[in-house]
Every structure is written in structure tokens, then in C-alpha cells.
C-alpha positions in Angstrom: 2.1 -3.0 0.9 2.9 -6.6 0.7 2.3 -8.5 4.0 0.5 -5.9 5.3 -2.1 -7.7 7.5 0.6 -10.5 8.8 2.8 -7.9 10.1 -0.5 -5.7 11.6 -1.7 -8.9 13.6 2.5 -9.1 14.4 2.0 -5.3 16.0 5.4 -4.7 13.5 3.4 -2.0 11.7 0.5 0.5 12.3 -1.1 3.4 10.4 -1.2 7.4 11.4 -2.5 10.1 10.5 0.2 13.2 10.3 -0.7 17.0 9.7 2.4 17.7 7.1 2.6 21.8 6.4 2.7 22.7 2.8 3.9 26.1 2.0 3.9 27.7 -1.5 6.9 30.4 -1.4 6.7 34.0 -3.3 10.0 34.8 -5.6 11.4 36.7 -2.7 11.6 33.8 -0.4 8.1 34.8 2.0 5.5 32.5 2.0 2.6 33.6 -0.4 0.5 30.5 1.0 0.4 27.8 4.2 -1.7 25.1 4.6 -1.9 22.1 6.7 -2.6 18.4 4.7 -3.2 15.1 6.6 -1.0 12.2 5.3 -1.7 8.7 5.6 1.4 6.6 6.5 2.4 3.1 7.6 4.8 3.1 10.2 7.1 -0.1 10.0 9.4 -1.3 13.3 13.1 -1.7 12.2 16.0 -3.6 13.5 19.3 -3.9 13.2 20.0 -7.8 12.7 23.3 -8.2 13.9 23.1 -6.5 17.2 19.0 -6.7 17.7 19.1 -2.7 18.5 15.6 -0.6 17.3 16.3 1.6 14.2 14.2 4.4 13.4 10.9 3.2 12.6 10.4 3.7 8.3 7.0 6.0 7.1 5.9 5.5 4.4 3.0 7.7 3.0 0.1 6.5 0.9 -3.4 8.3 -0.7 -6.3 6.5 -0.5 -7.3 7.0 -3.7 -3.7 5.0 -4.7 -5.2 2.1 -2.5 -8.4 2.0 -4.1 -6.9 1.9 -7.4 -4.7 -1.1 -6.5 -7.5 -3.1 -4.9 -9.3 -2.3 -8.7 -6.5 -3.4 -10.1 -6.6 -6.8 -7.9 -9.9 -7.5 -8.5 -9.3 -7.3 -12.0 -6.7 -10.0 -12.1 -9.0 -11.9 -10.2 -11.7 -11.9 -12.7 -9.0 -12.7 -15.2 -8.0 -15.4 -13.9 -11.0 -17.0 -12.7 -12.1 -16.5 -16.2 -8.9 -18.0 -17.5 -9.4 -21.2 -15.2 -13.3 -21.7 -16.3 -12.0 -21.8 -20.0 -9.0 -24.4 -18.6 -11.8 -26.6 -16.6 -14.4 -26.5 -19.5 -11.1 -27.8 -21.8 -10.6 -30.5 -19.4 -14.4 -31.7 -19.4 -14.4 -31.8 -23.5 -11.3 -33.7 -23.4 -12.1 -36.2 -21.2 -15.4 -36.6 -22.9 -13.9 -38.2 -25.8 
């Protein structure tokens, strides 16, 4: 989520925890099995901007394990482009050299 710790420290968003029923159903319409998962979500303030008035807040759920991946992922550009700018810098020291 882009922004994310700007709009935290703004109180504009928070996170939950919600208990979301999942129900696998039997060909005849009962319920063959029930359990309860926990979801993670972000829950963002909305307003209207013409007339100021609250909306209903958006949720949006998210896995941890989608979050860890995209933190990988970051770190990966990272090291890609700190890699890229060493190669640049040592360039730049050869040229001037000359």
C-alpha cells in the first residue's frame, strides 16, 4: 500500500484483524464444512470531496505472506540499483582520471 506510513501517522488508516467464516457447501446446498479464518485488512477513511460528508470506510484485505514477498521484492531493487550506481560512480572515477 503506497503511502502507507504517511496516512498511519495521519490516523487516515488503521489495520484489523476480522474472523471471516468460510463455509464449503455439499451438492444439496447444506454445509459439509465451517470454519472461521482471521483476515488482515487496512481500513482507509473516505470522504466525499464536494460536500466533506464520511463515506463508508474501504477494507482492503492483505496475507502476510503477500507483504513479505513485496518487501523481497524491494530489497531486491534496492540491491540492483545500488549495484547499478557503484558501476555508474566507478565510470565516473575512470573518466575523470584521464
Amino acid at each position: 500500500m503506497r503511502n502507507y506510513k504517511a496516512l498511519k501517522a495521519a490516523s487516515k488508516v488503521s489495520v484489523k484483524k476480522q474472523e471471516a467464516a468460510d463455509a464449503v457447501y455439499n451438492d444439496d446446498g447444506s454445509i459439509k464444512t465451517e470454519a472461521l479464518a482471521e483476515e488482515l485488512q487496512v481500513v482507509s477513511k473516505r470522504w466525499d470531496s464536494n460536500t466533506g460528508e464520511s463515506l463508508d470506510d474501504s477494507v482492503q484485505a492483505y496475507r502476510l505472506s503477500d507483504i513479505s514477498r513485496e518487501i523481497d521484492r524491494c530489497k531486491s531493487e534496492v540491491s540492483s540499483i545500488q549495484a547499478r550506481q557503484a558501476d555508474l560512480e566507478q565510470l565516473e572515477t575512470d573518466l575523470k582520471a584521464l
